[in-house]
C-alpha positions in Angstrom: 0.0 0.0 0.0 1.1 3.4 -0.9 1.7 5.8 1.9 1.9 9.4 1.8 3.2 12.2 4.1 2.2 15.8 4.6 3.1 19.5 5.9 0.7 20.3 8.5 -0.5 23.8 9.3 2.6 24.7 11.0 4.8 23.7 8.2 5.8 20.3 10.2 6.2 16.7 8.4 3.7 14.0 9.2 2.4 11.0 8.2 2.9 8.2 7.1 -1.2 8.1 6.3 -3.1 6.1 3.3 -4.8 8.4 -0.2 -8.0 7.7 1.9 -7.2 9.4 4.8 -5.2 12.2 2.6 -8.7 12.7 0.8 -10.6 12.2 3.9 -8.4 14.8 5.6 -9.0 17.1 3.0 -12.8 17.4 3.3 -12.2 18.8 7.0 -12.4 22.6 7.1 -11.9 25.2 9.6 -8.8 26.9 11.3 -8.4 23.1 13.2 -8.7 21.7 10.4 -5.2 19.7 9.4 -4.7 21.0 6.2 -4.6 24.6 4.3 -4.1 25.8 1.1 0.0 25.4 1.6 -0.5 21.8 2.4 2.2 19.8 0.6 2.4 15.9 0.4 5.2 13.4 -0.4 5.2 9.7 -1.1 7.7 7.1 -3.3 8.1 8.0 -6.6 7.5 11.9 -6.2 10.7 13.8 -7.2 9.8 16.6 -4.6 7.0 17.8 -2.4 4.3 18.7 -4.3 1.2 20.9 -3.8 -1.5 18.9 -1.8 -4.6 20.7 -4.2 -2.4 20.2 -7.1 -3.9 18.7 -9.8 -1.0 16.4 -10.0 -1.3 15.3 -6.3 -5.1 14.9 -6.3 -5.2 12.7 -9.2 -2.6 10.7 -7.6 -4.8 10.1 -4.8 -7.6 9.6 -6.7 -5.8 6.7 -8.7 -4.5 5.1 -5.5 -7.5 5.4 -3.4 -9.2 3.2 -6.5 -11.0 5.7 -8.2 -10.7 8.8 -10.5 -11.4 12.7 -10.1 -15.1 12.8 -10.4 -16.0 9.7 -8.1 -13.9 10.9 -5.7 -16.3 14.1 -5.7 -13.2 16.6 -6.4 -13.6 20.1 -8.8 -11.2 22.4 -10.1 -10.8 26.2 -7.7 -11.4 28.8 -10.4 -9.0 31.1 -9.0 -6.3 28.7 -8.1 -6.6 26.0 -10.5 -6.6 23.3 -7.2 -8.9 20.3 -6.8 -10.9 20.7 -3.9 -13.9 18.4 -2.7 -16.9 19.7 -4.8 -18.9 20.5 -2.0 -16.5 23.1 -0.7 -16.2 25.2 -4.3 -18.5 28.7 -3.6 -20.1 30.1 -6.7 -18.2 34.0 -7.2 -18.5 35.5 -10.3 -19.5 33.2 -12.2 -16.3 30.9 -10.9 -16.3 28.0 -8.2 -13.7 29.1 -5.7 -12.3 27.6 -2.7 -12.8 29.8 0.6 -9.1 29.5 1.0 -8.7 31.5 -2.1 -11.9 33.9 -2.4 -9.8 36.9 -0.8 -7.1 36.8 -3.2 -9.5 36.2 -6.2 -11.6 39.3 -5.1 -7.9 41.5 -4.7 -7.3 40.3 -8.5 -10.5 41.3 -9.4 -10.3 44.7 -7.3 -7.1 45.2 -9.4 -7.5 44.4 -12.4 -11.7 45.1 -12.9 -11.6 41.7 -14.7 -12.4 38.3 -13.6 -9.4 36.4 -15.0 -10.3 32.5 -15.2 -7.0 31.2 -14.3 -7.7 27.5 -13.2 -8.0 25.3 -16.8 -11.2 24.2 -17.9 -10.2 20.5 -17.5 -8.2 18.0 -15.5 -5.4 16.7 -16.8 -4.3 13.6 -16.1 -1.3 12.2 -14.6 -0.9 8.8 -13.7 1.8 7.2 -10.9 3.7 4.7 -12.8 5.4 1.4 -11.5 9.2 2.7 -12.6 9.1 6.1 -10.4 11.6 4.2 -8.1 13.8 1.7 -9.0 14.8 -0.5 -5.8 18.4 -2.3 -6.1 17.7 -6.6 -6.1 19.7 -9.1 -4.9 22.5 -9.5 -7.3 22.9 -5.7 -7.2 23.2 -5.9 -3.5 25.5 -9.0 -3.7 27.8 -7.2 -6.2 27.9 -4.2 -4.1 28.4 -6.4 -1.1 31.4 -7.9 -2.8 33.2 -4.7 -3.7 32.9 -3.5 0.0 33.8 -6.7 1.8 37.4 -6.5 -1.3 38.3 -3.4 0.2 37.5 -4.0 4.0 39.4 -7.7 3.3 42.9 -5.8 2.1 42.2 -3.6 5.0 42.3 -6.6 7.4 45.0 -8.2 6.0 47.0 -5.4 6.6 46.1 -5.5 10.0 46.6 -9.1 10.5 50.3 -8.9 8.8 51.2 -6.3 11.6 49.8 -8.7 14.6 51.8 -11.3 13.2 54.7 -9.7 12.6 54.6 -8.5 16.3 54.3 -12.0 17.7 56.9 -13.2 15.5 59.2 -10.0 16.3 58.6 -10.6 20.0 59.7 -14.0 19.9 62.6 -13.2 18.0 63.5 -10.3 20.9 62.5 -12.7 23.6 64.7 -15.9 22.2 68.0 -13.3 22.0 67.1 -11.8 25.4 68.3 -13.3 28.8 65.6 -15.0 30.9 63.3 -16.4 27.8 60.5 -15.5 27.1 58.9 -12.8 29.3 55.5 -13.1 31.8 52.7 -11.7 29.8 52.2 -10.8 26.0 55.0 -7.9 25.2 54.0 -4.5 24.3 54.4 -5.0 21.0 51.7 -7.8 20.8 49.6 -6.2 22.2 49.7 -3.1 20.2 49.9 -5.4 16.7 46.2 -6.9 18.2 44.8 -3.7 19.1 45.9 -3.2 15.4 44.3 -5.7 14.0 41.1 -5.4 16.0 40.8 -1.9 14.9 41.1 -3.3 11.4 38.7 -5.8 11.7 36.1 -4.0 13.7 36.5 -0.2 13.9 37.4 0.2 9.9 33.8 -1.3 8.7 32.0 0.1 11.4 33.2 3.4 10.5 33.1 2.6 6.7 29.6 1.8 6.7 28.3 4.6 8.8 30.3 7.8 8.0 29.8 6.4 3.8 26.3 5.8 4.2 25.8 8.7 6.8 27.7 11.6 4.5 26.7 10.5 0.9 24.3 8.0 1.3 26.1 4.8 -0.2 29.6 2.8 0.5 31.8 2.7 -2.3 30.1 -0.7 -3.4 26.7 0.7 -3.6 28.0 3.8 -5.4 29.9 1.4 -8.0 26.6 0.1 -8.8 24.2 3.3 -8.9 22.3 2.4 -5.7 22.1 4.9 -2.5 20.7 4.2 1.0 17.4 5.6 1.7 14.8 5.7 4.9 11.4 5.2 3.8 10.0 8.2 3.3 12.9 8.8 0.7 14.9 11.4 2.7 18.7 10.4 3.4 20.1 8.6 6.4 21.9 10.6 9.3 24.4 8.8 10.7 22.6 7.6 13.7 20.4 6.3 11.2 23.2 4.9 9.6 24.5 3.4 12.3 21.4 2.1 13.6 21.5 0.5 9.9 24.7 -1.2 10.4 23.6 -2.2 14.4 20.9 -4.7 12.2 23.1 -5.6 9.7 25.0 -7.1 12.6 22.3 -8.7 14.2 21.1 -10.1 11.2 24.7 -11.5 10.4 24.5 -12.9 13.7 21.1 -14.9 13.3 22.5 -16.1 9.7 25.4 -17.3 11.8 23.6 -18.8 14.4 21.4 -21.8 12.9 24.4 -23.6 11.0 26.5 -23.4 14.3 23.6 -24.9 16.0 23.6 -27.5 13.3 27.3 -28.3 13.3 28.2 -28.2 16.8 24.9 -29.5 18.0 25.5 -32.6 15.9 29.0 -33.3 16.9 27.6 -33.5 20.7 24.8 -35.8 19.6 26.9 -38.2 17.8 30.8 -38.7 18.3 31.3 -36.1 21.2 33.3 -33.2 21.1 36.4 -35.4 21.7 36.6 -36.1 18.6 38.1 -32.5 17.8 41.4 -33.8 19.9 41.8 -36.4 16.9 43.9 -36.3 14.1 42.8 -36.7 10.8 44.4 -39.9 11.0 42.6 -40.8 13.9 39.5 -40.5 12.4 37.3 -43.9 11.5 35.5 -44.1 8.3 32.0 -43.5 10.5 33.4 -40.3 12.4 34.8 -38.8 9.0 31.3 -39.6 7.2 29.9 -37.7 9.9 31.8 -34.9 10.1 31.0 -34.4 6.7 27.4 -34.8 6.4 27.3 -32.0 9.3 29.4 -30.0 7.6 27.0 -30.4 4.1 23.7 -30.0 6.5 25.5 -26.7 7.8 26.0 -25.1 4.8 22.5 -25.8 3.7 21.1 -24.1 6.8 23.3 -21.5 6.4 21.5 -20.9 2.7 18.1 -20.9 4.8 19.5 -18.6 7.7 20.6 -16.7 4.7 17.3 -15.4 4.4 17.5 -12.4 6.3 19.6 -10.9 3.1 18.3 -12.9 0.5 14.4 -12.4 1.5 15.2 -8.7 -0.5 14.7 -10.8 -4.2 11.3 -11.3 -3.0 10.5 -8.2 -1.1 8.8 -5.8 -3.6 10.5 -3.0 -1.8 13.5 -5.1 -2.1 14.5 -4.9 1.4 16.8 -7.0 3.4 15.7 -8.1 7.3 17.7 -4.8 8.2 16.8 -2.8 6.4 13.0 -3.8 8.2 14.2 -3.2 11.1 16.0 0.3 10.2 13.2 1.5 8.0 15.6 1.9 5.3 15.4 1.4 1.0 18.1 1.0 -1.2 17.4 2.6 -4.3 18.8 2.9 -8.0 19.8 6.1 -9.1 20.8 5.1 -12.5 
């Protein structure tokens, strides 16, 4: 179902609401009532905010709300050119005006001595169509996906390289040193793991939200001509952003979660977790059969748990379980 937002008197956002209550809304009059002549609305597919009374908007609604101008009981303002419920329109000189707009008609009228028709005699048309916005599928994602997990991957290499050339620096100071090997990890362990954590942590968190926060799409996403979007179509701030990547991570987690289940819940129901203190060698035809059935049965949950990402090539927002939970789109923008 389409849902539409709106500028309320005060010039704040609301919504999200259905055409029928739009429409419905629209019928209410009086200074409580929630809209006025300045009353703009937004939904997927519009490039801006556009005139509430428009005739663009109204036949929009119209169309959604599963009718067309007339049966929906709407007529053209002959001063503003607007679409207005019909019962609202006030004969003036020979023109149906909205109230909203008999002042300024009567000023143009004072002004000029004429009564210029300014609103067009009919309605024209304009129908939504199903290729306003363009949501990026699976394989876009997956390709996207790629690009960014490349870069983060050479990023986390290089950290790994510097953790291991600390331990193998430290053991190479500790073997010339008197005493052995010291109590404790050295200094420059620990510094090549705080390294390497940062690497493998810090860099994608970061990646993900300042990218997605500052110009709505990682390098990936921008490769492809896709950008990060909430729902109403306005851009991610970076707590948005991060809240983004928060569910990303959770729903890593639960994709995680079922094949370890599978794996090491079937190694404890059949040869016992001994069996990881084996050799290969050790290993009897029946234990090595086993091993690899769980190791099959794992990947195929994983394909199920996969889901949570996958589930967007039958979404027909194309959204991924985070991107649920965030209340985010990903969009093509070419």
């Amino acid at each position: 179902m389409r849902v539409y937002y709106y500028t309320t008197r005060g010039r704040q956002q609301a919504g999200p609401i259905s055409a029928d209550e739009v429409l419905a809304l629209s019928r209410e009059m009086g200074p409580d009532a929630p809209f006025d002549h300045a009353t703009e609305i937004w939904r997927e597919g519009y490039g801006a905010w556009v005139p509430l009374h428009s005739p663009q908007a109204m036949e929009d609604l119209a169309l959604v709300a599963g009718g067309a101008i007339q049966s929906a009981g709407l007529g053209v303002c002959g001063h503003s050119g607007g679409l207005y419920p019909q019962d609202q329109l006030i004969e003036s000189s020979g023109r149906r005006i909205h109230p909203d707009w008999l002042q300024a008609a009567a000023q143009q009228q004072l002004e000029t001595g004429v009564n210029i028709p300014t609103a067009p005699t009919q309605v024209q048309t304009w129908a939504p169509t199903t290729d306003e916005v363009r949501y990026a599928g699976f394989w876009w994602r997956l390709l996207a996906y790629f690009i960014d997990a490349s870069i983060l991957g050479v990023v986390n290499m290089i950290g790994y390289f510097v953790f291991l050339a600390s331990v193998f620096g430290s053991i190479s100071i500790s073997s010339l040193s008197e005493g052995g090997v010291n109590d404790g990890p050295p200094m420059g362990v620990i510094i090549g793991f705080i390294v390497y954590a940062f690497s493998a942590i810090g860099v994608p968190l970061f990646y993900f939200v300042w990218m997605v926060g500052k110009y709505q799409a990682t390098l990936g996403k921008l490769a492809i001509g896709a950008k990060v979007v909430r729902a109403n179509g306005e851009r991610l701030g970076y707590g948005r952003a991060f809240l983004r990547y928060f569910c990303w991570g959770v729903s890593y987690f639960l994709a995680s979660l079922l094949p370890l289940i599978v794996f090491y819940g079937g190694i404890g129901m059949t040869t016992g977790f001994e069996i990881f203190e084996k050799s290969s060698d050790e290993l009897s035809s029946e234990e090595g059969l086993t091993i690899f059935l769980l190791v099959v049965g794992a990947m195929f949950s994983f394909l199920i748990s996969a889901g949570v990402f996958w589930c967007c090539g039958l979404d027909k927002e194309k959204r991924t379980l985070h991107d649920r939970m965030a209340s985010t789109r990903v969009i093509k923008t070419r």
